[in-house]
N, C-alpha and C positions, 0 to 999 in steps of 0.2 A: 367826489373821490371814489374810485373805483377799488368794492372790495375785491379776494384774489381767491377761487375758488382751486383746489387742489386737487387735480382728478385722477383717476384710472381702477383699474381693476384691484381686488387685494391683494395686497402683498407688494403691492407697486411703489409703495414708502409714503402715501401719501399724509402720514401721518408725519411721520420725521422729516418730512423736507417741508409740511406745512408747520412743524412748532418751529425748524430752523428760517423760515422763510418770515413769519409772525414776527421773531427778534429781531432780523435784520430789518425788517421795516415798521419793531415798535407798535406793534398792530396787536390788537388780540388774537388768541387763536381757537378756533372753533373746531369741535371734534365730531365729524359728522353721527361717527357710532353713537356717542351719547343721548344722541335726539331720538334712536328709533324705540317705538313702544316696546315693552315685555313680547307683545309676541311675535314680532318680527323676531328678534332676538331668541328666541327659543324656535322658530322657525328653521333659521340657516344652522343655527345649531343641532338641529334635529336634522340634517341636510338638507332642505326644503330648500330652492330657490324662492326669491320673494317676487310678488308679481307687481304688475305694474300699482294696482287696486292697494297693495300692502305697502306700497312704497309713499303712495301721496300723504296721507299724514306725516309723513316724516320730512317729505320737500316742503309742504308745506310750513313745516315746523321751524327747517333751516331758513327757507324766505324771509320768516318774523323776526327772525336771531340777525340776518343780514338787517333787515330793514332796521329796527330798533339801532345798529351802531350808526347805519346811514345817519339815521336821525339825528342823534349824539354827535354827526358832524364827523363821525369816525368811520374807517375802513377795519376791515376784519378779514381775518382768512381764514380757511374753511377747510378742513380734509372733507372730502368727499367723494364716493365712487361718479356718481354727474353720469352714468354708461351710456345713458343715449340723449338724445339730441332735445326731445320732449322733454325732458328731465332736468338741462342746461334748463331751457325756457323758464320751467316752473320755477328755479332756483332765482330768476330775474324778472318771476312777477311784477307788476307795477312799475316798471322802468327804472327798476333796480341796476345799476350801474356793475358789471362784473365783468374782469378778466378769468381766462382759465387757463392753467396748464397743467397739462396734461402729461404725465408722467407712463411713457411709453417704453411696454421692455416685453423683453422677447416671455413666448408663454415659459418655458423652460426654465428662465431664470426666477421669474415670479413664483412659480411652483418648489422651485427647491427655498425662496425663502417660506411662502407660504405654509408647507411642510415642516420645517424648524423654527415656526414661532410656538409658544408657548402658553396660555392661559387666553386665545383669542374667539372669541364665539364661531368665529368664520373658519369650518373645515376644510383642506383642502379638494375635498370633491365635487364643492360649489364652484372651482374656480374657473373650469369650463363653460358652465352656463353663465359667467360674469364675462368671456370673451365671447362668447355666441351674442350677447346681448348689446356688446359694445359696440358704440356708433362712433368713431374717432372722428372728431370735432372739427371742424374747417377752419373755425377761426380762434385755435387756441395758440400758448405758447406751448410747442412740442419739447420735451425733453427727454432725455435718455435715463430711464429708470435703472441701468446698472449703474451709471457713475457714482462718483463722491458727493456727499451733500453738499459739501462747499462748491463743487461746481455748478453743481447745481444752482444753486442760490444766487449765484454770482451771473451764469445766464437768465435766469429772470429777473435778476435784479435790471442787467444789463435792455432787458426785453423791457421791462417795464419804463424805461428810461428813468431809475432810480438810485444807478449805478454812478452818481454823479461826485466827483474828485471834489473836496473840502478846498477850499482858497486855507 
C-alpha cells in the first residue's frame, strides 16, 4: 500500500489538502513541520534557508514515520515540502512504496497566501529560495494549488484510482 506524500513549496496548502486528503482515504496524517529539529526551526525563522546538511535528519526522520505505518500494514500521508528530487528519494528509502502530489501554483499566489498566514515559523522571504530549489517532479500527481480542496481531493482521489462509486 502506497503511502501519499503531499508536496510543494510553502504556502502551496500542503497541509490542508494533506489533512483533507488523510480523511478521505482514512489514513493518518503526518505533518512534515513537526518532525524538524529546534534548529531548523529557529533557522528559517531567523530567515536562514535550510541546507541540504540541515534537511537530512529530518527526511530521515519522515522515512521512519512512513516506514513504521508501512509496517502496521497502513498507509499514511505526509505534508511535506519533497523540493527536490534527492529528497523525493530519501523520503522512499528502502523501497518504501510512495505516491506524490504535487501541489503546483503560480509564485504570486503562494506569496500573497504565504504573507497572510499567521503564527507560521516560515517567513515570507524564504519563499524564493523554496522555488529556486525546487525540482518539479516527473512522476507525481500535479495539481493546481489555487483551486478548492474538494477539487482537489477529488483529482487525486481520482489519480489514485480511489475514486471508486459504492455498489
Amino acid at each position: 500500500m502506497h503511502s501519499v506524500v503531499v508536496m510543494g513549496v510553502s504556502g502551496s496548502g500542503k497541509t490542508r489538502i494533506g489533512r483533507a486528503l488523510a480523511k478521505a482515504l482514512a489514513a493518518p496524517f503526518l505533518e512534515g513541520d513537526d518532525f524538524h529539529p529546534p534548529a531548523n526551526i529557529a533557522k528559517m525563522a531567523g530567515g536562514q534557508p535550510l541546507t541540504d546538511a540541515d534537511r537530512a535528519p529530518w527526511l530521515a526522520a519522515l522515512n521512519a514515520a512512513l516506514r513504521q505505518h508501512a509496517a502496521r500494514g497502513q498507509r499514511a500521508v505526509l505534508a511535506c515540502s519533497a523540493l527536490k528530487q534527492s529528497y523525493r528519494e530519501q523520503l522512499g528509502q528502502g523501497g518504501l512504496p510512495l505516491h506524490f502530489v504535487y501541489l503546483k501554483g503560480a509564485p504570486a499566489l503562494i506569496a500573497r497566501r504565504v504573507q497572510g498566514r499567521k503564527g507560521h515559523f516560515m517567513p515570507a522571504s524564504l519563499l524564493e529560495s523554496q522555488f529556486e530549489a525546487l525540482e518539479e517532479p516527473a512522476d507525481a500527481i500535479v495539481v493546481n494549488a489555487g483551486q478548492s480542496v474538494g477539487r482537489t481531493v477529488r483529482e487525486v482521489l481520482v489519480a489514485l484510482d480511489e475514486d471508486k462509486p459504492e455498489n
